[in-house]
C-alpha positions as CSV (number, residue, x, y, z in Angstrom):
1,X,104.9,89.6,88.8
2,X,102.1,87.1,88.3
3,X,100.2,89.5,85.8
4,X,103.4,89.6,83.5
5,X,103.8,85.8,83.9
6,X,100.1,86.0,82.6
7,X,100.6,88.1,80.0
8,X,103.8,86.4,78.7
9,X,102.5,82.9,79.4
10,X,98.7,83.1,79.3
11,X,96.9,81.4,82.1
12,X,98.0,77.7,82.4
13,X,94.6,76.7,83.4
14,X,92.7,77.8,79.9
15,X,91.8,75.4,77.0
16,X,94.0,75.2,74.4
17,X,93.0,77.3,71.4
18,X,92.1,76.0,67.7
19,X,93.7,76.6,64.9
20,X,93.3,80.1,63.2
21,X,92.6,80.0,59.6
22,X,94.0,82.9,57.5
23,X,91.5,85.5,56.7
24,X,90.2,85.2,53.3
25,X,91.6,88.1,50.7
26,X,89.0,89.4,47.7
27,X,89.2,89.4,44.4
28,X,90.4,92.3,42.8
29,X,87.0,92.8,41.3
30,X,85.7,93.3,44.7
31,X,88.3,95.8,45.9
32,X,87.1,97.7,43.3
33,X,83.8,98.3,43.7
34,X,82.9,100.1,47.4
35,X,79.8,98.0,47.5
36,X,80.9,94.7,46.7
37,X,83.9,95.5,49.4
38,X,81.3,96.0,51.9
39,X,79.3,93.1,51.3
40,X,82.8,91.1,51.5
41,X,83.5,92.6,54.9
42,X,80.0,93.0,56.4
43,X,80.3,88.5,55.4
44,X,83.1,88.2,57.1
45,X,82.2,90.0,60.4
46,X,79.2,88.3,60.8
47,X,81.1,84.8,60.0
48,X,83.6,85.9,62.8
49,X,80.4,86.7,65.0
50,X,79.1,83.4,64.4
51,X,82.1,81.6,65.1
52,X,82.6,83.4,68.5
53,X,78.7,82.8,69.6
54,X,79.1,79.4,68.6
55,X,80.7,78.8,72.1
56,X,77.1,79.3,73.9
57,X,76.2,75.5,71.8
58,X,79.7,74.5,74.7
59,X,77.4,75.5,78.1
60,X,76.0,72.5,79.0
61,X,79.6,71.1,78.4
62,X,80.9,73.2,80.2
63,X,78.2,73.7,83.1
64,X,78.6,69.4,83.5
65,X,82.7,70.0,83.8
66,X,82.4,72.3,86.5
67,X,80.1,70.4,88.5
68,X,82.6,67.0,88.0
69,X,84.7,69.1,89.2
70,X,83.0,70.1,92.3
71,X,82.0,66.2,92.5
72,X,85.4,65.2,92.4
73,X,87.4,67.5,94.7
74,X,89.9,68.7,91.9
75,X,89.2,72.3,92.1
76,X,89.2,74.0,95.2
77,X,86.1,76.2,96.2
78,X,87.5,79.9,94.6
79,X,88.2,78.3,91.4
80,X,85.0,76.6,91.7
81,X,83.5,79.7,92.1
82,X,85.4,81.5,89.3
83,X,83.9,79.0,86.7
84,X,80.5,79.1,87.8
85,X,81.0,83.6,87.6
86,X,81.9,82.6,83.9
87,X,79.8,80.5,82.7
88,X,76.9,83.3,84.3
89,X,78.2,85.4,81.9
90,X,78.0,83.3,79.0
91,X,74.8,82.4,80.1
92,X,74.0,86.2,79.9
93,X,75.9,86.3,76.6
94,X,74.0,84.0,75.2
95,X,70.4,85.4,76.6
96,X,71.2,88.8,75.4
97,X,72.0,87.6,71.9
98,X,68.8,85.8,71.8
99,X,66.8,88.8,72.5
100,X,68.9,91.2,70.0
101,X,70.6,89.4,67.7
102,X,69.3,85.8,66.9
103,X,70.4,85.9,63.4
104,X,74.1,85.3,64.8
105,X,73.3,82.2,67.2
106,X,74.1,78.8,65.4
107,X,72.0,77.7,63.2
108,X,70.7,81.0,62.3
109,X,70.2,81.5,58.6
């Protein structure tokens, strides 16, 4: 029951999200030639990429919430212990795309 209250509802303790801007349509130039259409979509992947890693510039946020947190007696210990599990795996997220894929951090050219 709690899963499809999740599923329906999403889980009341998560950030609200941003705003989603409408993915950007080519010309018709572009649509006709294979190459530019690649080009087009290979740019937009790696913008979508970027925008996703961007969240590893949020850890010390986000490690510095958790700890007020801890500090403050507002979450209890499992919850606690969730967020830390998370932010491990951004922290690994983040390591693993500096050893493969730099390009794609922020401020990458």
């Amino acid at each position: 029951m709690l899963m499809q209250l999740m599923l329906e509802r999403g889980d009341p303790r998560s950030p609200r999200l941003g705003v989603l801007k409408p993915r950007p349509t080519p010309s018709a130039a572009v649509f006709a030639d294979p190459a530019q259409y690649q080009a087009f979509e290979d740019q937009y992947s790696r913008a979508q990429v970027q925008a996703f890693a961007s969240g590893v510039q949020q850890l010390p946020d986000i490690r510095a919430r958790i700890e007020q947190a801890a500090q403050s007696g507002e979450r209890n210990a499992a919850e606690l212990d969730e967020a830390r599990a998370a932010l491990e795996q951004l922290q690994m997220l983040k390591a693993k795309l500096q050893r493969e894929a730099p390009e794609l951090l922020p401020g990458a050219p």
